[in-house]
NUVEXMAR-188628 format. One record per residue (C-alpha): x, y, z; residue in one letter; residue number from 1. Coordinates in pm, 1 decimal, decimal comma. Layout:
N
u: X&v: Y&w: Z&aa: A&i: NUM
...
END
This chain:
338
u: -464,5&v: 1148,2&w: -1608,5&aa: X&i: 1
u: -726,6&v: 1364,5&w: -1499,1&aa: X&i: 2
u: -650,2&v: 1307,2&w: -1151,1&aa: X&i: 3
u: -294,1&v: 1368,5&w: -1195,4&aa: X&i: 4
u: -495,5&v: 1716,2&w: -1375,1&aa: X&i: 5
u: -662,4&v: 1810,5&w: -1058,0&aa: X&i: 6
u: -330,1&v: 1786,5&w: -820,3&aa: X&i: 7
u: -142,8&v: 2006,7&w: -1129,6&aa: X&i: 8
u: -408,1&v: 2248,5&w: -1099,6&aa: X&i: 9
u: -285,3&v: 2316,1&w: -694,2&aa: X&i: 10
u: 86,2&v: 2404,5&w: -824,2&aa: X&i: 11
u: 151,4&v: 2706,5&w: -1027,4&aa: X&i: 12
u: 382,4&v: 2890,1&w: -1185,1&aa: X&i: 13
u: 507,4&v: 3234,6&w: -1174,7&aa: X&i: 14
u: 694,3&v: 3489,8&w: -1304,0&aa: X&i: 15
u: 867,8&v: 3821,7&w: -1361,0&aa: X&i: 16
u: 950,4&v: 4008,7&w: -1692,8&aa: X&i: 17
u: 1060,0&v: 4384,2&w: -1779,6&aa: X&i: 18
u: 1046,9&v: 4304,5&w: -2178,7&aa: X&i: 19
u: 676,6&v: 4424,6&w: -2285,1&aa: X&i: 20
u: 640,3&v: 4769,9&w: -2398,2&aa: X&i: 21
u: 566,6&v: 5034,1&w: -2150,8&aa: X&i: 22
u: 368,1&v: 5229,0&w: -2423,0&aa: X&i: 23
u: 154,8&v: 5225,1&w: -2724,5&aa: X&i: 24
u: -196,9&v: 5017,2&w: -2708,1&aa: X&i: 25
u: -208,5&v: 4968,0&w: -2329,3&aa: X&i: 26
u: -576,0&v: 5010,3&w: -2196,7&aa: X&i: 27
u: -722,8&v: 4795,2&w: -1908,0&aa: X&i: 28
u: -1088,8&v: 4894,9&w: -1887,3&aa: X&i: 29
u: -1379,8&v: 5111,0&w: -2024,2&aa: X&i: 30
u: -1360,1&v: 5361,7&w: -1740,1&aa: X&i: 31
u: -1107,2&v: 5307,9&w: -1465,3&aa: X&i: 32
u: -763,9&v: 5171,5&w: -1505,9&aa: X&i: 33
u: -677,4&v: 5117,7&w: -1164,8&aa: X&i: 34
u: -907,2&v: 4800,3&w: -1176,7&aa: X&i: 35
u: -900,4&v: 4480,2&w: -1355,0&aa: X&i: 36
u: -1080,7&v: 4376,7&w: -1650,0&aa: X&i: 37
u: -1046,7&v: 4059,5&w: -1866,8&aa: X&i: 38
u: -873,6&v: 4024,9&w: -2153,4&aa: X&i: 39
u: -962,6&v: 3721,2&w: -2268,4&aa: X&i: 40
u: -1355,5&v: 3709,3&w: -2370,1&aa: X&i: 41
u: -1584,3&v: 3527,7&w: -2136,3&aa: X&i: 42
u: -1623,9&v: 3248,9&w: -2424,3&aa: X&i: 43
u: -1275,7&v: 3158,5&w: -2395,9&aa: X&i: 44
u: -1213,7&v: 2818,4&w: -2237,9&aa: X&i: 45
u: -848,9&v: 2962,1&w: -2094,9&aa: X&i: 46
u: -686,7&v: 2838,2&w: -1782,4&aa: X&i: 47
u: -389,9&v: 2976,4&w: -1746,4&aa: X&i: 48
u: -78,9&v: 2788,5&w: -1550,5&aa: X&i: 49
u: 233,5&v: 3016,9&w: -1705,0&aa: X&i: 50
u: 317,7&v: 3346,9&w: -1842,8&aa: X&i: 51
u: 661,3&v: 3425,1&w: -2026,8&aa: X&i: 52
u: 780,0&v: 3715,7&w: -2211,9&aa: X&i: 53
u: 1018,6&v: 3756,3&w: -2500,0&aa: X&i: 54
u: 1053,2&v: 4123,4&w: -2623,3&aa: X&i: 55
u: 684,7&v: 4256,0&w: -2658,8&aa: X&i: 56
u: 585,4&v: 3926,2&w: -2703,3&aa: X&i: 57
u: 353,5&v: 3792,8&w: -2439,2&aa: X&i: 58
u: 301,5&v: 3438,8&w: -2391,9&aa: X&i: 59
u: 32,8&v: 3242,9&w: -2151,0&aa: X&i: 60
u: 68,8&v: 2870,6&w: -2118,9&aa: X&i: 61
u: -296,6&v: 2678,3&w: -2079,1&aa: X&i: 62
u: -424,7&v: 2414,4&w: -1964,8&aa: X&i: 63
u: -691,8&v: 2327,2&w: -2256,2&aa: X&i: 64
u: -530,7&v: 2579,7&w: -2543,4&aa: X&i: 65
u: -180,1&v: 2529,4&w: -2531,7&aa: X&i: 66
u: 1,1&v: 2851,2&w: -2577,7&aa: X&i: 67
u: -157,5&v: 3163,1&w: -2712,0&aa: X&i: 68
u: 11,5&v: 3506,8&w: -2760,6&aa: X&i: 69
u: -53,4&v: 3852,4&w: -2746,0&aa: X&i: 70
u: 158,0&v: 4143,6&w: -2931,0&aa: X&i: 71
u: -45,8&v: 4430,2&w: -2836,6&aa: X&i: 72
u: -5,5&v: 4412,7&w: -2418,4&aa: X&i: 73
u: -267,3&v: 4175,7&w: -2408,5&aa: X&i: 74
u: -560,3&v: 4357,1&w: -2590,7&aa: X&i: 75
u: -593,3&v: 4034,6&w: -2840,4&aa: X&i: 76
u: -448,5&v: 3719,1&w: -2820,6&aa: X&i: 77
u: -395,2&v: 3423,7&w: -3067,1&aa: X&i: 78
u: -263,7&v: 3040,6&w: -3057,6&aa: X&i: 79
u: 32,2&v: 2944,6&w: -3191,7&aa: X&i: 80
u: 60,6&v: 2557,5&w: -3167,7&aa: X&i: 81
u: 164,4&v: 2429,7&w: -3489,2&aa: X&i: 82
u: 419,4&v: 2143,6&w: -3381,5&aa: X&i: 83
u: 230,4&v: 2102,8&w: -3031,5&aa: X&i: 84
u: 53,0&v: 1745,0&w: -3030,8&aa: X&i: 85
u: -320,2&v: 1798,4&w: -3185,5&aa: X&i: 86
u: -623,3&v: 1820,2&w: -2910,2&aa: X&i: 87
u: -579,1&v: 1989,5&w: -2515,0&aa: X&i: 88
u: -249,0&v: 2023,0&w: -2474,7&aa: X&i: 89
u: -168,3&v: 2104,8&w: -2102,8&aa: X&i: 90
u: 148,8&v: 2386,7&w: -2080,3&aa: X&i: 91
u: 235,1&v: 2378,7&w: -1714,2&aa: X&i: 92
u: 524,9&v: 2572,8&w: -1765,0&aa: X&i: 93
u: 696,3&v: 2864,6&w: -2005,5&aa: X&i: 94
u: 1088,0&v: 2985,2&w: -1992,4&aa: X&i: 95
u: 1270,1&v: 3201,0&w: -2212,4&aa: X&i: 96
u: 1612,4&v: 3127,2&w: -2291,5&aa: X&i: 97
u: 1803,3&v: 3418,2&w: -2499,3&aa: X&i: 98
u: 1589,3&v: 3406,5&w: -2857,1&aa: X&i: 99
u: 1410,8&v: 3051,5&w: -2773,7&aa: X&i: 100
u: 1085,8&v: 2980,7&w: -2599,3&aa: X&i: 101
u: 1057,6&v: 2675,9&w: -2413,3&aa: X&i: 102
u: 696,4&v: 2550,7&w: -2302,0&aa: X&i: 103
u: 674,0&v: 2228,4&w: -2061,9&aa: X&i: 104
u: 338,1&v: 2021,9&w: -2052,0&aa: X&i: 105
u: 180,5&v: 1759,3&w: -1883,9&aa: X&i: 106
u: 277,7&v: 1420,4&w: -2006,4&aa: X&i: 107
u: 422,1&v: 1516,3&w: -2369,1&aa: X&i: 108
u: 771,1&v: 1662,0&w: -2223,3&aa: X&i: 109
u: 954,3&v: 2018,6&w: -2328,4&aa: X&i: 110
u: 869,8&v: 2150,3&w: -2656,4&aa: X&i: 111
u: 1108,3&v: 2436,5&w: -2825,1&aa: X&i: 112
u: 991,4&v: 2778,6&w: -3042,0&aa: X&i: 113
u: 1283,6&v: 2944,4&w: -3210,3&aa: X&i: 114
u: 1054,0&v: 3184,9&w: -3372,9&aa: X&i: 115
u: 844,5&v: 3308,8&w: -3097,7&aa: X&i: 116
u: 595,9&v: 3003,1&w: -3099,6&aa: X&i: 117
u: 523,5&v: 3046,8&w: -3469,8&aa: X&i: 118
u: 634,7&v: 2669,5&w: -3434,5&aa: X&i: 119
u: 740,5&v: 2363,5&w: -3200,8&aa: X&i: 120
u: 971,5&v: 2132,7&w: -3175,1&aa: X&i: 121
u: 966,5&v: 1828,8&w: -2943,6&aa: X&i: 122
u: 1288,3&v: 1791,7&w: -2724,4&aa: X&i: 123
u: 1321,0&v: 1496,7&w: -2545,1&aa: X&i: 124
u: 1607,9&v: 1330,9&w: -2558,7&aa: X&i: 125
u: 1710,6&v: 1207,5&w: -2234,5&aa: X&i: 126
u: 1420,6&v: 1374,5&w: -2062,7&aa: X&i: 127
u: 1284,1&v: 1041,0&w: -1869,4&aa: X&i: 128
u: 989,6&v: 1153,3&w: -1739,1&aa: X&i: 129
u: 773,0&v: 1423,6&w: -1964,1&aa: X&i: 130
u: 536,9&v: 1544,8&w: -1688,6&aa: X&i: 131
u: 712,7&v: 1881,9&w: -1658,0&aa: X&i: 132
u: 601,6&v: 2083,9&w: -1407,6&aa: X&i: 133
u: 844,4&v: 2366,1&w: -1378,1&aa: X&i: 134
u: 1127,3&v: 2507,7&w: -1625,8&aa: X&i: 135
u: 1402,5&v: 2777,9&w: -1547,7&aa: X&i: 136
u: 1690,5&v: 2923,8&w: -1739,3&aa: X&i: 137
u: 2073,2&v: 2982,3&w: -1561,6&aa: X&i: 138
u: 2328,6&v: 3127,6&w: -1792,8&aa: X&i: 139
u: 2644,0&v: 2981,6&w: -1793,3&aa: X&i: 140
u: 2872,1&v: 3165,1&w: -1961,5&aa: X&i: 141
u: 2864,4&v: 2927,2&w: -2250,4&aa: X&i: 142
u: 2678,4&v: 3082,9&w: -2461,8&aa: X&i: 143
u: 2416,6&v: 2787,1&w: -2400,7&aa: X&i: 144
u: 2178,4&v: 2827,0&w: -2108,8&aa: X&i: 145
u: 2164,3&v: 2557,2&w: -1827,6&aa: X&i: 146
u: 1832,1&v: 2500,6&w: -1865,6&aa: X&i: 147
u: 1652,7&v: 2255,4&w: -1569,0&aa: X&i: 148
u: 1304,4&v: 2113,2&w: -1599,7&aa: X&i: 149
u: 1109,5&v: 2010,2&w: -1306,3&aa: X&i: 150
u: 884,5&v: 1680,9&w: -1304,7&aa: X&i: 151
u: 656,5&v: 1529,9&w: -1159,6&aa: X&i: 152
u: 803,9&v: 1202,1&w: -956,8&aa: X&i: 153
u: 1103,6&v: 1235,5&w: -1151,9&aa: X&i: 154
u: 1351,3&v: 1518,4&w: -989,3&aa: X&i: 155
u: 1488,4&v: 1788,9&w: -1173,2&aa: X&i: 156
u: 1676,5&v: 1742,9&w: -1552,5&aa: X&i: 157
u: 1969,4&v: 1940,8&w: -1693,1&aa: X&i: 158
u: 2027,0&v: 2034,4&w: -2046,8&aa: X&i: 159
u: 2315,4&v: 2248,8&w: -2163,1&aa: X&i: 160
u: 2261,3&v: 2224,7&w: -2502,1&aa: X&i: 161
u: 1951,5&v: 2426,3&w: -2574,2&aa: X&i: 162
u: 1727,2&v: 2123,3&w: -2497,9&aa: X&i: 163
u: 1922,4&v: 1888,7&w: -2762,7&aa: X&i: 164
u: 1965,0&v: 1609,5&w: -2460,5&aa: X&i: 165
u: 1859,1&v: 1634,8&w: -2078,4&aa: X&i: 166
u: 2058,0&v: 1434,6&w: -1771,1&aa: X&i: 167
u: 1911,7&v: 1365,7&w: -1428,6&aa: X&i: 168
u: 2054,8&v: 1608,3&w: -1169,1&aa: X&i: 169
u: 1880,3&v: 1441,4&w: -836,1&aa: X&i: 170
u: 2189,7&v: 1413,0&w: -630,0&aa: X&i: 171
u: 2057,0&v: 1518,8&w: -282,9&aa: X&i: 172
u: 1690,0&v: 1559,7&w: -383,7&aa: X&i: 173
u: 1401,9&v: 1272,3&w: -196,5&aa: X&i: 174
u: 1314,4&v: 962,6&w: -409,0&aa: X&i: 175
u: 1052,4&v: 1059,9&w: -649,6&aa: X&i: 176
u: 1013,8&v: 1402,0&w: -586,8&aa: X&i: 177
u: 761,2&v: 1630,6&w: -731,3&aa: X&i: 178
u: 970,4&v: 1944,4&w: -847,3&aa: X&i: 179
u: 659,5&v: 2199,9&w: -906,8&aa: X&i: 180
u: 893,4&v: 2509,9&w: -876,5&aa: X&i: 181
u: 1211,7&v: 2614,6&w: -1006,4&aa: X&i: 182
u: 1409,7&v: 2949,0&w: -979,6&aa: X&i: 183
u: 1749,3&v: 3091,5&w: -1052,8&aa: X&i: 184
u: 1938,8&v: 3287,5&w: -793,8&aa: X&i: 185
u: 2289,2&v: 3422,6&w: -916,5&aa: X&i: 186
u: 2465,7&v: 3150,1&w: -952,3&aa: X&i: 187
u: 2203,1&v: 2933,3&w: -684,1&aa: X&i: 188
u: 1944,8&v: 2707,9&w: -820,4&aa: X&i: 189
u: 1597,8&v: 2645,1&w: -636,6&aa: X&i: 190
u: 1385,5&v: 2372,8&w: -644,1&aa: X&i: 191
u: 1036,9&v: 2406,4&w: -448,7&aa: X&i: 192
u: 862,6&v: 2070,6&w: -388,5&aa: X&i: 193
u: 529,8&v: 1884,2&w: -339,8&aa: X&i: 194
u: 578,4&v: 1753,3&w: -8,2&aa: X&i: 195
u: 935,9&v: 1806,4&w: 103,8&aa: X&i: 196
u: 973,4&v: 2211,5&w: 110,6&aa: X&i: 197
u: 1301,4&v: 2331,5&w: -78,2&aa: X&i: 198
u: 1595,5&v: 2206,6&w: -190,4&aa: X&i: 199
u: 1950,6&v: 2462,0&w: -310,5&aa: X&i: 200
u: 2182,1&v: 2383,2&w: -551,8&aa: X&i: 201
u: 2529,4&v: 2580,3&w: -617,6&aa: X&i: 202
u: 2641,1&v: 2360,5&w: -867,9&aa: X&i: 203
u: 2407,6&v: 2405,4&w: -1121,0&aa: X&i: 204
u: 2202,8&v: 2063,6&w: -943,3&aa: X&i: 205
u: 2481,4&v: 1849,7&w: -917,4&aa: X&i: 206
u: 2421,7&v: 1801,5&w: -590,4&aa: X&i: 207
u: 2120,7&v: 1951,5&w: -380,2&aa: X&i: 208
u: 2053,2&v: 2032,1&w: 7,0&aa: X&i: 209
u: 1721,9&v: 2095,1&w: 208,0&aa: X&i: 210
u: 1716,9&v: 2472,3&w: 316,1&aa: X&i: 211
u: 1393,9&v: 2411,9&w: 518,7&aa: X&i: 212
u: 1488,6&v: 2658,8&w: 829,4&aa: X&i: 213
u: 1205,8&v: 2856,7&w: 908,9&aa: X&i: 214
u: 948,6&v: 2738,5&w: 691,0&aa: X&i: 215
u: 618,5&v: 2673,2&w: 866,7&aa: X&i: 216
u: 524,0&v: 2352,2&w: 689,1&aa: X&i: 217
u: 711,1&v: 2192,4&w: 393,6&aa: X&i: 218
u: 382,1&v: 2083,5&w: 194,9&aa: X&i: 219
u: 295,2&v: 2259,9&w: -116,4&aa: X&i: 220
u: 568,9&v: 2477,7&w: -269,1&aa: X&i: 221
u: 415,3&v: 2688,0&w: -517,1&aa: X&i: 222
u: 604,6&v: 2948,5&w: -634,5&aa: X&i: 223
u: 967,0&v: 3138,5&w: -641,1&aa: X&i: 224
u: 1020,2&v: 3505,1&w: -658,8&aa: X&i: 225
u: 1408,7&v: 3674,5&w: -628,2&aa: X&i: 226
u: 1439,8&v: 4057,8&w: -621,8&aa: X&i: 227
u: 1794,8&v: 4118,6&w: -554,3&aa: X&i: 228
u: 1917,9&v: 3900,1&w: -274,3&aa: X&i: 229
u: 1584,4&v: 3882,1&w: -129,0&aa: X&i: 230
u: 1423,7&v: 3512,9&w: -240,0&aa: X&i: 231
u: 1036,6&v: 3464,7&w: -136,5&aa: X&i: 232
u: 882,9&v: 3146,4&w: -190,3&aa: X&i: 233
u: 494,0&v: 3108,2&w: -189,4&aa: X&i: 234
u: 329,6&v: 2801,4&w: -55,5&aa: X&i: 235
u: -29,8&v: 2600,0&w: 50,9&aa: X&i: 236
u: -214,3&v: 2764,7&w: 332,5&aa: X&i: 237
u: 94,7&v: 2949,8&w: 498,9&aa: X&i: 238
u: 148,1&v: 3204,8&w: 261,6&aa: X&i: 239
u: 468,7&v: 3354,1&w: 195,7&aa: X&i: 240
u: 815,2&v: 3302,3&w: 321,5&aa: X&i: 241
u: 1164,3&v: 3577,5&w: 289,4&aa: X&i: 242
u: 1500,3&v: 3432,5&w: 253,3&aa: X&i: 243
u: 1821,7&v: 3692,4&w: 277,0&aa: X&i: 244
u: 2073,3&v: 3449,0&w: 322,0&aa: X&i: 245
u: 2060,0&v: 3214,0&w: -17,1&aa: X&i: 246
u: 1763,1&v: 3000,1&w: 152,0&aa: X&i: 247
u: 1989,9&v: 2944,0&w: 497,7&aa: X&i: 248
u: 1679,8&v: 3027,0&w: 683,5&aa: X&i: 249
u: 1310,4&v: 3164,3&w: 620,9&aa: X&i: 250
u: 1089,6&v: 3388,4&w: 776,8&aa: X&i: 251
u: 723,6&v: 3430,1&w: 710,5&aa: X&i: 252
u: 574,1&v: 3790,0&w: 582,1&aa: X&i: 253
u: 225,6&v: 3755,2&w: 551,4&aa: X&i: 254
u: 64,0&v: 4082,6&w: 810,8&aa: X&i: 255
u: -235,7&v: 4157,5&w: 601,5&aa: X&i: 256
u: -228,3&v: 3853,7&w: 374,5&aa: X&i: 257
u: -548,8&v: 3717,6&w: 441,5&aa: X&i: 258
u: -548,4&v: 3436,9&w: 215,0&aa: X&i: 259
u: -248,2&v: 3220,3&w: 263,8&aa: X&i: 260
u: -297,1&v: 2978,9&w: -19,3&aa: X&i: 261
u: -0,2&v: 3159,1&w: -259,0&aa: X&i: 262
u: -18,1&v: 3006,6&w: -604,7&aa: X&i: 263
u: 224,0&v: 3274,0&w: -764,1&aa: X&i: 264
u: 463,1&v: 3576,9&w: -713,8&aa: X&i: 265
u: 568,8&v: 3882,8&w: -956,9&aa: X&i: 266
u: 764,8&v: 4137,8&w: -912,0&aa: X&i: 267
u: 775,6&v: 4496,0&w: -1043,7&aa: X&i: 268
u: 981,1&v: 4766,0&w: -902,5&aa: X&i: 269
u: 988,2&v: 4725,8&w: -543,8&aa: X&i: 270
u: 642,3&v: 4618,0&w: -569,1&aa: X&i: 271
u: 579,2&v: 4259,1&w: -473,7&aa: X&i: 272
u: 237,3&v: 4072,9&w: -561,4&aa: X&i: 273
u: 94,1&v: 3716,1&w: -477,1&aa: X&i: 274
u: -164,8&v: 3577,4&w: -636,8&aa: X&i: 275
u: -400,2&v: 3330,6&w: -432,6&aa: X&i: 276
u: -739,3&v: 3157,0&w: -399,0&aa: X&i: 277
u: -937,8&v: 3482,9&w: -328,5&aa: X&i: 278
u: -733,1&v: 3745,7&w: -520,4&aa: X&i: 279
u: -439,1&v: 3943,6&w: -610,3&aa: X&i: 280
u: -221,8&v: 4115,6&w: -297,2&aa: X&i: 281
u: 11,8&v: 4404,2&w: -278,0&aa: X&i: 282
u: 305,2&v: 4480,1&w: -38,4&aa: X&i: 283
u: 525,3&v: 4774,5&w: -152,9&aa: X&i: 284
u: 776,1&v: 4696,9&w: 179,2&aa: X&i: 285
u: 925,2&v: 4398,6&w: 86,0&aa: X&i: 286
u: 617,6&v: 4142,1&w: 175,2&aa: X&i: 287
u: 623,4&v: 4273,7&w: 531,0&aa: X&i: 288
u: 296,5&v: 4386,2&w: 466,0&aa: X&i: 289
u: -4,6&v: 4300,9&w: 230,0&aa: X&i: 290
u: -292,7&v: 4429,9&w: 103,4&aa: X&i: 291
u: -586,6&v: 4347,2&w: -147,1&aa: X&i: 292
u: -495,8&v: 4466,2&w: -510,7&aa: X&i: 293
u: -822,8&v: 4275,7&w: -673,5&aa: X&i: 294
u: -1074,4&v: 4551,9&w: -750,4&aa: X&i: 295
u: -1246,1&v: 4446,9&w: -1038,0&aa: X&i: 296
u: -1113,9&v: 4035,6&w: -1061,6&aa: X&i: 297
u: -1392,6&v: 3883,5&w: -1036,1&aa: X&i: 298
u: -1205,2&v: 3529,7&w: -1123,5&aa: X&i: 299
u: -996,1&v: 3507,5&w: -785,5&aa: X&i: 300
u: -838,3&v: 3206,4&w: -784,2&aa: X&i: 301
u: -518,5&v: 3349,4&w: -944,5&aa: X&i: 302
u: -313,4&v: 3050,8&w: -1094,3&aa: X&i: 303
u: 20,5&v: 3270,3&w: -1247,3&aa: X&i: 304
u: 69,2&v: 3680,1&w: -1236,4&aa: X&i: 305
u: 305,0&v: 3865,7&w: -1458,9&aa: X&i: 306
u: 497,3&v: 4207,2&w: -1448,2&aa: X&i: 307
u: 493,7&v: 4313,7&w: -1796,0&aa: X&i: 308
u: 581,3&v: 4714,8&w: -1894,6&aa: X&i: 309
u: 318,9&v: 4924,5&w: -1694,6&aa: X&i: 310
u: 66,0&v: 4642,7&w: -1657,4&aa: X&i: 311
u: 7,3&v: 4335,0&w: -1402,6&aa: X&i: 312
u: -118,8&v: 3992,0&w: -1617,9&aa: X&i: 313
u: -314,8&v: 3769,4&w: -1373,2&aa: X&i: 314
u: -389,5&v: 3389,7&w: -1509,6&aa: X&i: 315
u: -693,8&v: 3254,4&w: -1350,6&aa: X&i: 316
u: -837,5&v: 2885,2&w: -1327,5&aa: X&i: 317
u: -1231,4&v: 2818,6&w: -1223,4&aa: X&i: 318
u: -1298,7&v: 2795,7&w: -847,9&aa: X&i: 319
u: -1465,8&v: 2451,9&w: -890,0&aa: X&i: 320
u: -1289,6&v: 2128,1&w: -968,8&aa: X&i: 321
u: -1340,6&v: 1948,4&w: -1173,2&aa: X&i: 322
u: -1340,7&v: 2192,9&w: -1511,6&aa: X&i: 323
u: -1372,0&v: 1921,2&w: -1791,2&aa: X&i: 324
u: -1716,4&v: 1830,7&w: -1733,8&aa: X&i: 325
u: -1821,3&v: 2195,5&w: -1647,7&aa: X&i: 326
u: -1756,2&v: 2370,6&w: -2005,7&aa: X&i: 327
u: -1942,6&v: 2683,5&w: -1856,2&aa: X&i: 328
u: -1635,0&v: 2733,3&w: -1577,0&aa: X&i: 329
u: -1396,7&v: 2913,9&w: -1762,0&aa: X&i: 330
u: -1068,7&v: 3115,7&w: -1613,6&aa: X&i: 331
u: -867,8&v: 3376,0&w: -1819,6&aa: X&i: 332
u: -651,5&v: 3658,4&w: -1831,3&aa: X&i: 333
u: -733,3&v: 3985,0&w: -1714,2&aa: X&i: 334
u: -445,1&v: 4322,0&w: -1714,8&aa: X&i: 335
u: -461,2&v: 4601,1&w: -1473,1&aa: X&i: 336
u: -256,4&v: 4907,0&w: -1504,8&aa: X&i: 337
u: 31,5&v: 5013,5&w: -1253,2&aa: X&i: 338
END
């Protein structure tokens, strides 16, 4: 398990929200907010895999503390586990889907918050393999959500029934593939892979194709981003990668991008930001260009990053592996001001 811990710890989530308030109690440090300061105290054993936002509710997903939440832009932050299994339950994974939260962990499945994580319900059904890596909403015109969970050695899973039941949806995806990143595209799924780069679906994963064109090296997909028709895809050691054309072909961006081990991807505006091993980075052109945004982060291995309102949430995880016999290594969350 721990092992299986470790690799986890190398694929990340990310993502983008516009939900959080833009005013009210938003300060990011004693003297200058164009830097970074924690928000989480140095006490706090938080590593953070996920963020998700659901009207000025912010959420992080951890890998020790399950999921705690902040009301206030991140100035304080609580847990709210009641329903989650008892002891260090590992969220790999947060989506929101209309009025529901949906948190994915390591081992114990998809769990289900109707009342913004106040509590959880297990949802299983059908779900085959409960080491859930990755989770993404597509609406569907239903009313219910196709909502897909990626795994780890089992594909991707379909529910269109607000998690009630999940079916297998590996039609065109390798044997036992790890499925650490999901995104939704229009009406275009993404899957981003351990060790076999990415696969498209425009059937809402009926069936699924390779769209590896371009991409330097198909090892360690770690994260989605899609701003429009533009779809960027962050990955181990060759940093990140611009599709126009619905993932027909790639193209890397990465002048100025000095760390190329991507774990996650926001976007705000036409701002674009990947977090890596050694800090935040900025490109304001689309990823054709990058430079340090990390003034202040002293925790640079940044594990998920966040758009919320006028601030940028970075999730960090130690620099030294392994963390469970090093209770002094601790990660957090820190907020800096746009």
């Amino acid at each position: 398990m721990r092992q299986l811990t470790t690799s986890i710890a190398l694929f990340l989530a990310l993502i983008w929200c516009n939900g959080c308030n833009n005013g009210g109690d938003n300060p990011v440090g004693p003297n200058d907010p164009m830097t970074w300061t924690r928000v989480t105290g140095d006490s706090t054993d938080v590593y953070v895999y996920a963020f998700a936002v659901s009207g000025t509710n912010l959420f992080a997903g951890t890998s020790l503390g399950g999921v705690s939440l902040s009301t206030n832009n991140g100035t304080s932050w609580v847990s709210v586990n009641n329903g989650l299994p008892p002891g260090e339950t590992f969220v790999t994974s947060l989506a929101v889907s209309g009025t529901n939260l949906l948190a994915g962990t390591e081992g114990l499945g998809v769990f289900l918050s109707t009342n913004n994580g106040a509590s959880w319900t297990a949802i299983h059904n059908g779900l085959t393999n409960e080491f859930v890596l990755s989770l993404a909403v597509s609406p569907n015109g239903t009313g219910n959500p196709n909502i897909f969970a990626g795994t780890w050695g089992g594909g991707v899973f379909v529910s269109t029934n607000n998690g009630a039941s999940w079916t297998a949806v590996n039609t065109g995806l390798s044997l036992n593939v790890e499925v650490t990143a999901l995104a939704v595209s229009g009406t275009n799924i993404l899957a981003g892979t351990k060790s076999d780069g990415v696969f498209l679906s425009t059937n809402n994963g009926t069936r699924w194709i390779n769209v590896n064109n371009g991409l330097t090296y198909t090892w360690g997909i770690q994260a989605f981003a899609v701003n429009g028709t533009n779809l960027y895809v962050g990955t181990v050691a060759y940093g990140v990668f611009l599709s126009t054309n619905n993932g027909t072909s790639w193209s890397a961006v990465n002048s100025g991008l000095t760390n190329k081990y991507v774990n996650s991807i926001a976007i705000g505006g036409t701002d674009l930001f990947a977090g890596t091993s050694s800090g935040v980075f900025l490109s304001t052109d689309g990823g054709e260009n990058w430079n340090q945004f990390s003034t202040g982060l002293t925790d640079t291995l940044v594990s998920a990053l966040v758009v919320c309102g006028a601030n940028l949430f970075a999730g960090n995880f130690p620099q030294t592996l392994p963390v469970w016999d090093k209770p002094s290594l601790v990660g957090g969350i820190w907020r800096r001001s746009l």
